[in-house]
C-alpha positions as CSV (number, residue, x, y, z in Angstrom):
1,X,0.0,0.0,0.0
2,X,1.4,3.6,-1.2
3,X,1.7,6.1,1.5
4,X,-1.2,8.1,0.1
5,X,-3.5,4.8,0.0
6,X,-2.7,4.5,3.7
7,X,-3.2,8.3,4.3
8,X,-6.7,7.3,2.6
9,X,-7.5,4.6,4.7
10,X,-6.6,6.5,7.9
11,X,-8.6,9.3,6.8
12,X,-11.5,7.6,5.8
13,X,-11.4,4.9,8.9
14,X,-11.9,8.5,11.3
15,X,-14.1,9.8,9.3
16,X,-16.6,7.2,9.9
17,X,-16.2,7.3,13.5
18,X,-15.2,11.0,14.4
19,X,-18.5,11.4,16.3
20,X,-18.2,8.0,18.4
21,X,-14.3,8.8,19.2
22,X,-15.2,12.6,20.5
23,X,-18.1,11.6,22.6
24,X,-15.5,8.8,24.1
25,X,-12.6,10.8,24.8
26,X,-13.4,14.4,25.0
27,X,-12.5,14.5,28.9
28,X,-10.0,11.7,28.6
29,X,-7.7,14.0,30.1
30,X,-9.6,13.8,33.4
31,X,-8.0,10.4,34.5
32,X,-4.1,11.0,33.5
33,X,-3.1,13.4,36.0
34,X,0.8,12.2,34.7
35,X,0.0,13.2,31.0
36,X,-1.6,16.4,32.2
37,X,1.5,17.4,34.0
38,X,3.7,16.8,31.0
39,X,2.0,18.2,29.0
40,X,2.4,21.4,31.8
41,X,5.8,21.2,31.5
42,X,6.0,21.2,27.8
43,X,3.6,24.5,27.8
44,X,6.1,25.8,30.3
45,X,9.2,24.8,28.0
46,X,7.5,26.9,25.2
47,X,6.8,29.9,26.8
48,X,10.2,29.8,28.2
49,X,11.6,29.5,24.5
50,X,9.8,32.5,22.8
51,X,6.3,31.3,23.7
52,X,5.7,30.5,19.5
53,X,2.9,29.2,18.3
54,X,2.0,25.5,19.1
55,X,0.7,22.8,16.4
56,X,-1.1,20.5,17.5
57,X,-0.9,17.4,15.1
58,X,-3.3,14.8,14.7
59,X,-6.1,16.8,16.8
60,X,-9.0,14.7,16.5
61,X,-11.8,16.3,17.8
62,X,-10.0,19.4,19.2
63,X,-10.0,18.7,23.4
64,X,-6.3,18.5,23.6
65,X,-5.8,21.8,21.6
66,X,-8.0,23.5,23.8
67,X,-5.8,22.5,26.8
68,X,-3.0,23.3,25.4
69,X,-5.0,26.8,24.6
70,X,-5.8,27.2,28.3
71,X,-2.1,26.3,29.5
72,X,-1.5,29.9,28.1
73,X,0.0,28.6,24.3
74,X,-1.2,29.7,20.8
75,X,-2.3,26.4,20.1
76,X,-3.5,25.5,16.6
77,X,-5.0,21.4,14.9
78,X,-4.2,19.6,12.5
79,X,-5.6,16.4,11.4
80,X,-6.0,14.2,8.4
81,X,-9.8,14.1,9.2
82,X,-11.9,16.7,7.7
83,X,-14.7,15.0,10.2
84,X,-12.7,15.0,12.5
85,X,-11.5,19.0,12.2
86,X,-15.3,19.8,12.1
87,X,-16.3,18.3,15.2
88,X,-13.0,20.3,16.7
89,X,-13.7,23.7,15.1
90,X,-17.2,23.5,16.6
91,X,-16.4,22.5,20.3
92,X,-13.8,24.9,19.8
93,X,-14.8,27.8,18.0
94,X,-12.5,30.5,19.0
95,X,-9.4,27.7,17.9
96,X,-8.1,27.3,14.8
97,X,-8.1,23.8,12.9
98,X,-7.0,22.8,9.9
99,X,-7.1,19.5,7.2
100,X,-3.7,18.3,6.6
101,X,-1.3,15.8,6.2
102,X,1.5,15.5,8.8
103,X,4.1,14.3,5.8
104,X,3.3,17.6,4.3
105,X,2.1,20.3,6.4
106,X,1.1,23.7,5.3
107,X,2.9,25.2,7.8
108,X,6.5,27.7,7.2
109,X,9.9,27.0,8.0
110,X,11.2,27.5,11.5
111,X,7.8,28.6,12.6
112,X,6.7,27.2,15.7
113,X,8.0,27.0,18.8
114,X,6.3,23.6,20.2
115,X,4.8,20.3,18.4
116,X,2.5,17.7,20.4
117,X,1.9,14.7,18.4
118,X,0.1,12.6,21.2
119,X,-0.3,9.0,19.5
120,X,-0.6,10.7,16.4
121,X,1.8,8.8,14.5
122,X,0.4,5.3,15.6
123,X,-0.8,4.3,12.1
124,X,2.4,5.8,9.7
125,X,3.9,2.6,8.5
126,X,8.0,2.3,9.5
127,X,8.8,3.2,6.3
128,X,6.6,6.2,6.1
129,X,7.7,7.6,9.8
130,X,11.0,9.2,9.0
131,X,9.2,12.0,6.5
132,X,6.8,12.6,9.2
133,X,9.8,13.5,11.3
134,X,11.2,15.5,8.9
135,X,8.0,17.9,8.4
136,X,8.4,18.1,12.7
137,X,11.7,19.3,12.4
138,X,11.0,21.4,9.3
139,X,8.6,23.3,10.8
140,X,10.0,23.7,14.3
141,X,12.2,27.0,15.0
142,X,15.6,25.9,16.7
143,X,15.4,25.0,20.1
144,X,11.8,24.2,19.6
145,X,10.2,21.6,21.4
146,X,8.6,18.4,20.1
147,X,6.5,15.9,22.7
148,X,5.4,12.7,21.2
149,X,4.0,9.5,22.5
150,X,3.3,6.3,21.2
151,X,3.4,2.6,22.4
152,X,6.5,0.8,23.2
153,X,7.5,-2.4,21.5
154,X,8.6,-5.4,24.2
155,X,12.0,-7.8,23.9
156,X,14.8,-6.8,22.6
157,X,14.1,-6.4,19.1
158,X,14.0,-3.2,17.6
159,X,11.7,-3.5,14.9
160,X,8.2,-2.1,14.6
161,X,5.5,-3.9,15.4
162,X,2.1,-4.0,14.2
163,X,-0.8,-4.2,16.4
164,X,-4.7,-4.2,15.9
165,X,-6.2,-1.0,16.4
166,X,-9.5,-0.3,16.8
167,X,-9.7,2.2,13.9
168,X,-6.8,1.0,11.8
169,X,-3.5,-1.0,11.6
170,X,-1.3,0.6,14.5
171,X,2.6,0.5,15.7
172,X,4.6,0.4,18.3
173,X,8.4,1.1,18.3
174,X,11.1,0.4,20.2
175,X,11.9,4.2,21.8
176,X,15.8,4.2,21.6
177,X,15.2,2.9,17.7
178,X,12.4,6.5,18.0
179,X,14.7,8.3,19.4
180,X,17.3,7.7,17.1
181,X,15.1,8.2,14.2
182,X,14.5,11.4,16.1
183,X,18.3,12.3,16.3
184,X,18.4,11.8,12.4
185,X,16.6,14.7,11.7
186,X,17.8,17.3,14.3
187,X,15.3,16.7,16.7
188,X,17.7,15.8,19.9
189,X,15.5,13.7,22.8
190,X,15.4,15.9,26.4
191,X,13.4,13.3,28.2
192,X,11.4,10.2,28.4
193,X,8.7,9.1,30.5
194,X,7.5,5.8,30.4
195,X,4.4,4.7,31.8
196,X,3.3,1.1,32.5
197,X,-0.3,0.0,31.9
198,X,-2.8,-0.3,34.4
199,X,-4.4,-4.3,34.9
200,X,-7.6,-2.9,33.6
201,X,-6.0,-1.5,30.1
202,X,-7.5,-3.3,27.4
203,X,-3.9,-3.4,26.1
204,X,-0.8,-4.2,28.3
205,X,1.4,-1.8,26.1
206,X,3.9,0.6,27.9
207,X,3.2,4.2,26.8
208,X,6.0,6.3,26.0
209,X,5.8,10.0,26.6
210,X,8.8,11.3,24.8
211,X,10.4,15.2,24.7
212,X,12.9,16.2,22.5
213,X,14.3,19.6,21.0
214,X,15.3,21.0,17.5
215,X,19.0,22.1,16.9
């Protein structure tokens, strides 16, 4: 499958079930005290840096752009999803959101001062991943920050491993292989927070919560 068939398939797949997924997790927030304090510090980390503007990538349904809006950050969405970017520009009217491919964003060189891609790049195929890093660093300003999380792989192996998703064929990586992919394209890792499931998750996955900075 080309990368724009799996772009397709993503984008379709959330299409058709962008209303489900926002009544779901619109105050998912409210139970990951952890995720809301890093995601505290990284809004601290901007504003400390020049306080630019903040993409938010892979929005969904807006709720996480919103917090990021009330930690004090020009915060902006982007998703794949035009569904998905509807239901977030009318939650959110005041917030801007926009249609858009995170291998190709519409977005200038060196112009932001913070990324959040939280589990946003869970269904780019291995091979596909590095460009999407490359359009993060592209569009960060030096010493920009960059948080991203995504589910850890288990063993020793490093390769990728693909894992049925609800919505669509997900991955998990191993995070040093991550954060050497990350290191690749000037984006240098800070920090990295791992956290373990709880016995209730539906999947026993370790989630990694990962910082890291343009040069």
């Amino acid at each position: 499958m080309t990368g724009e068939q799996t772009l397709s398939v993503t984008r379709e797949s959330y299409d058709a079930v962008a209303l489900t997924y926002a009544q779901l997790f619109s105050d998912s927030l409210r139970d990951r005290p952890l995720e809301r304090a890093l995601l505290s510090a990284f809004a601290e980390l901007v504003r400390a840096d020049g306080d630019g503007e903040v993409a938010d990538l892979g929005c969904g349904p807006g709720y996480v752009t919103a917090h990021l809006h009330g930690l004090g950050l020009t915060a902006f969405g982007v998703d794949g999803s035009p569904a998905m970017v509807e239901l977030a520009r009318e939650a959110h009217p005041g917030l801007r959101f926009e249609v858009g491919s995170m291998a190709a964003l519409d977005i200038g060189d060196g112009v932001l001062g913070g990324v959040l891609s939280r589990w946003s790049v869970i269904h780019t195929p291995p091979g596909e991943l590095p460009a999407v890093l490359a359009e993060i660093a592209r569009v960060l300003a030096p010493g920009g920050h960059l948080l991203i999380s995504f589910p850890a792989t288990e063993g020793p192996g490093h390769e990728p491993q693909a894992y049925d998703h609800a919505v669509t064929t997900a991955y998990r990586w191993c995070p040093d292989r991550f954060a050497a992919l990350l290191r690749d394209h000037g984006l240098v890792q800070t920090s990295r927070t791992v956290i373990e499931p709880a016995p209730t998750d539906q999947r026993q996955f370790q989630e990694i919560q990962l910082f890291a900075r343009r040069v």
